[in-house]
N, C-alpha and C positions, 0 to 999 in steps of 0.2 A: 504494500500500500504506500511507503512511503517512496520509495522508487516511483511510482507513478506520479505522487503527486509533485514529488523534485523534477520529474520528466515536464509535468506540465506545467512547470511554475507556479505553482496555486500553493497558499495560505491552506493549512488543517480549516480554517474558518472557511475560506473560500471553494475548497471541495465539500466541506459538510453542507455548504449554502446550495449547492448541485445537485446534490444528491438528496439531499434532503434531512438531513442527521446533522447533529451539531460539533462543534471543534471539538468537545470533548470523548467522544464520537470514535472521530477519524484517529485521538489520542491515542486512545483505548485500544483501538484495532492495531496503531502501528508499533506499540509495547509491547505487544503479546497478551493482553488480558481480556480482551475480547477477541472474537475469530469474524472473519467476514461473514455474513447471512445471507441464504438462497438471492434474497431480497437487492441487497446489498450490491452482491453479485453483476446481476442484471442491472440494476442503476448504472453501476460503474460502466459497464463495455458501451450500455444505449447513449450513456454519457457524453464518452469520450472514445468508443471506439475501440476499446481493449477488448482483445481474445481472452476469453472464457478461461482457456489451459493456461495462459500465461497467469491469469490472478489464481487462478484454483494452485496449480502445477508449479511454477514460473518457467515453463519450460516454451518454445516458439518466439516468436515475433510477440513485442506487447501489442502490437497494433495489428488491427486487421488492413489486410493491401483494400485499395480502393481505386474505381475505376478515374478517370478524371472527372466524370459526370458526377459520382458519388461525395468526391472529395469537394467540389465546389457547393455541392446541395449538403453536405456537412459544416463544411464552414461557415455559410451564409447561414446556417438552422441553428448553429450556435452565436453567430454575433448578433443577428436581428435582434431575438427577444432583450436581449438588452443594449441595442441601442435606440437613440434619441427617434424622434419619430421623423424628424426630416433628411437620418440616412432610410428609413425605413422607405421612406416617400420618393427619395432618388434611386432609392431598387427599383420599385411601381413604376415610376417617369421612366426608367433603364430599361422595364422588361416589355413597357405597352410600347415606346419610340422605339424601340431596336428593330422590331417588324418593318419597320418606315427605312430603316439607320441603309446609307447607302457604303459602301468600303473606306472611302474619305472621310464620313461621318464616325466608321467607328477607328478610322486612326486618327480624329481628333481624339476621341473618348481614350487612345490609349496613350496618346503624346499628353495628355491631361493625367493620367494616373502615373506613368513615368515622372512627369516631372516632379508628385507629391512624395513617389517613392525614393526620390532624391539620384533618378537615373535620367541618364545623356541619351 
């Protein structure tokens, strides 16, 4: 458990905020005085992604492979619900104009994310 949470950067408070359980929670389990639960389990991988064997076992990949379709509809499914509502509103504006968006239109949109990502 704690490998995980060091993998994902995340506060004991900010994975128990995820999952549903509290800091003291994720303490418990990473001490050895509690064991992860059926429950638990499932949170974790639906979470974040984690293979099953790897939390049970730690044996595999911690992470399940992902197609590129999947990993994008992963990422965006974990940042939406917590952001602001007018990135939320430029996804909506991004996925209803991209129908329209002609090949110039989307290498502005990428010469526009390049430049936030601090690339040439």
């Amino acid at each position: 458990m704690k490998e995980l949470r060091e993998r994902l950067n995340l506060s004991q408070e900010a994975l128990g905020a995820r999952v549903g359980v509290t800091r003291g929670a994720i303490s418990r389990i990473e001490n050895g005085t509690n064991s992860l639960t059926p429950a638990m389990i499932l949170s974790l991988c639906r979470e974040f992604n984690v293979r099953e064997e790897w939390l049970r076992e730690g044996t595999g990949e911690m992470f399940n492979e992902l197609s590129q379709e999947e990993e994008v509809a992963y990422i965006v499914g974990q940042a939406l619900p917590q952001a602001p509502d007018f990135i939320k509103d430029t996804f909506i504006a991004l996925g209803k104009l991209s129908h329209d968006f002609t090949p110039e239109d989307w290498q502005a949109v990428k010469k526009f994310i390049d430049a936030l990502a601090g690339k040439k």
